[in-house]
Structure formats: C-alpha cells, structure tokens
Steps between C-alpha positions, in 0.01 A plus 500: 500500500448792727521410868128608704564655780228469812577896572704793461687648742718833561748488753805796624825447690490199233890408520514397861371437825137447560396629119791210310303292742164559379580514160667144525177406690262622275661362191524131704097548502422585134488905513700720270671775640662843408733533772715857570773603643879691465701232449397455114767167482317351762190560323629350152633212700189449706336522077752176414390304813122555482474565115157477371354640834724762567544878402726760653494832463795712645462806714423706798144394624467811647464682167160529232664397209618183664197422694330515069735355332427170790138515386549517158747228493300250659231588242720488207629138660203336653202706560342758727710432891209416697772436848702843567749417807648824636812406623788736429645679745805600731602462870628788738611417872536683749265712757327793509796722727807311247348398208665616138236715386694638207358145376145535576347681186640171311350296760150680441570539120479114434377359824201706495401723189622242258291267656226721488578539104464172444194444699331764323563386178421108622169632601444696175473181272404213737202682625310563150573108440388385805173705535456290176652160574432462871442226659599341192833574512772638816707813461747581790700789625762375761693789669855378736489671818707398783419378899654851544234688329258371770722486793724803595884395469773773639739301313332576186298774593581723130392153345207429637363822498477443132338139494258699772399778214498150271255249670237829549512536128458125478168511722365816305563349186341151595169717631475714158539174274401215677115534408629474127619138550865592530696338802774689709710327707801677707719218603693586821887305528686501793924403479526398142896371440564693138663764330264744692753521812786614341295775313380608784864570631488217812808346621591172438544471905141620507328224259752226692316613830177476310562148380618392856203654672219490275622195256429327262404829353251514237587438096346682185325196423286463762380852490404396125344227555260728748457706198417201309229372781337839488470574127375111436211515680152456327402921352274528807760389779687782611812470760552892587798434699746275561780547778795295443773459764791252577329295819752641776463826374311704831541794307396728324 
C-alpha cells in the first residue's frame, strides 16, 4: 500500500548539517522529500534509513540540470514539491583586507546564483498551483541566510557579503509572489556546530573559542525544526523571518 504523504518537499546541502537535519525532520512529520547533495553514498544511505519518504538525487546544486532532475524526481516519486528549502551552500572566512578571494566566485556560484536557480524555478511551478489552490492549500519557499547576512562580520566579511546579495533576493522574491499565495521565508542561523566550519576553512582553535564563549552552540536540528514551525502554519500564516541564534551569542 503506498504510503500518503501530507507534502512534498525539496531540500539542497541534503547530506549534512542543517539540510540532513531537515530532511530527518520532515520525514519524522509525514512529508516526502527529494533531498541533494555531493556526497551520493550519503544520499543512498540517507534512501535505506528513510525509505518510502526519501529520494536523493546526487549533484552540484549550483547547476540546471541538477536543480531539474530534483523536480522531476520528486514528481516521478511523490508528486509536485510544494516545500523548496534552499539550503546548499559554502563558507569562506576571513575579512575584507585578508580574505581568500581566489575562493569567492565559488562562494557566489552556489551561495548566491544557485540559490537564485532554484528559487526561480520554485516560483515557476508553485505559483500557477497556488493562484489555483490558495487558501486551500500552503506552498513555501524557505531560503538559509545567515545572522551575517544582516549584521556586518569582519571575520566573515567575503561570506556575508554573499548571504547580503541572498536575503535581498529573498525579500524581492517574497514581494513578486506573495500575492499568488506562495510563502517565503529566509531563515537567519547564527553558530550552527556542523560540517559548515570546516568548509569554511576555520580552525579547530577557532570553533573551541566559539564553544567556550558562545556555547552550547546551536545544532542542525533546531534550525529545522524552525523550518518546520514556519512551513506548518495554516496557507494564510506567513512567518517572513526567523533569526535563530545560540542565547549567549551578542553577535552578529
């Protein structure tokens, strides 16, 4: 008997972090998912554990063809997606005098016009639906930004400056759509203890200091279940923002 599933959901950076977190999360509430990400063992893995409500599909989420073949997977699976979490993406520290700006067209490749991509093509299929469907049904767009998109960071100036480009896209987008009865949310973390550190080339001395300053730092699971709150509220409830920081973190 075919398991029903209470929505669809898209999600990038799938295989770790903040996305493995939300895909776990979702599943937990009855949602299928077509998660992505490199790490295409993780993926199949993340398939055995979650197996029926689980799909992965390997790649970089920065590319068309990937961003697709998501789309078209969780159609083939389960349905149209109507949750698209924009996730993926890459750290870079360092400020604006030392950073390593050999690395910042990556940075802006994946951080920023990937996300874009997959905005765009969110937008393209939930808004025909929902002009339709609304306020029958709830169709979401939720974009990760980062405390340092909204406060400047020297630390991670190169960084930020893409969640900056990021969280304006997020606003424009939620202005064009939102009158169709799609919801976009951009949700903000501060110190997140993942994968995202060492990507991001920090020291380990650096995340100790963070953890004896800041600590307890935050965890991928309670950034998802923010992403949860947001994209379970009734189709006319619409949380726009949501800043999440570890309590003794004074900033950014």
């Amino acid at each position: 008997m075919a398991v029903k599933h209470s929505r669809i959901a898209v999600v990038t950076g799938a295989t770790s972090g903040i996305g493995e977190a939300t895909v776990r999360r979702f599943a937990a509430e009855g949602f299928a998912v077509v998660g992505n990400g490199r790490n295409a063992g993780k993926l199949v893995a993340l398939e055995q554990d979650l197996w029926p409500s689980f799909r992965g599909v390997a790649g970089d989420a920065a590319k068309h063809e990937v961003i697709e073949e998501l789309f078209a997977s969780a159609e083939a699976a389960f349905g149209p997606a109507d949750i698209v979490v924009a996730n993926a993406g890459r750290g870079l520290g360092g400020s604006v005098v030392s950073g390593d700006t050999a690395e910042l067209k990556s940075v802006f490749e994946l951080n920023v016009l990937g996300a874009l991509e997959l905005m765009r093509a969110a937008a393209k299929r939930l808004v025909p639906r929902q002009e339709k469907e609304f306020p029958g049904k709830s169709a979401d767009i939720v974009v990760i930004g980062s405390v340092v998109g909204r406060n400047i960071s020297p630390f991670s100036a190169l960084y930020g400056a893409s969640k900056f480009a990021l969280h304006s896209l997020v606003e424009a987008l939620r202005r064009e759509i939102a009158s169709k009865g799609v919801r976009v949310t951009l949700v903000e973390p501060g110190f997140v203890l993942s994968g995202f550190q060492d990507g991001a080339g920090y020291s380990h001395e650096m995340v100790d200091g963070l953890k004896e300053r800041l600590g307890p730092l935050l965890t991928g699971a309670e950034i998802a279940d923010a992403i949860h709150y947001a994209v379970s509220r009734p189709p006319h409830v619409h949380v726009g923002d949501i800043v999440v920081r570890p309590t003794r973190q004074d900033y950014p």
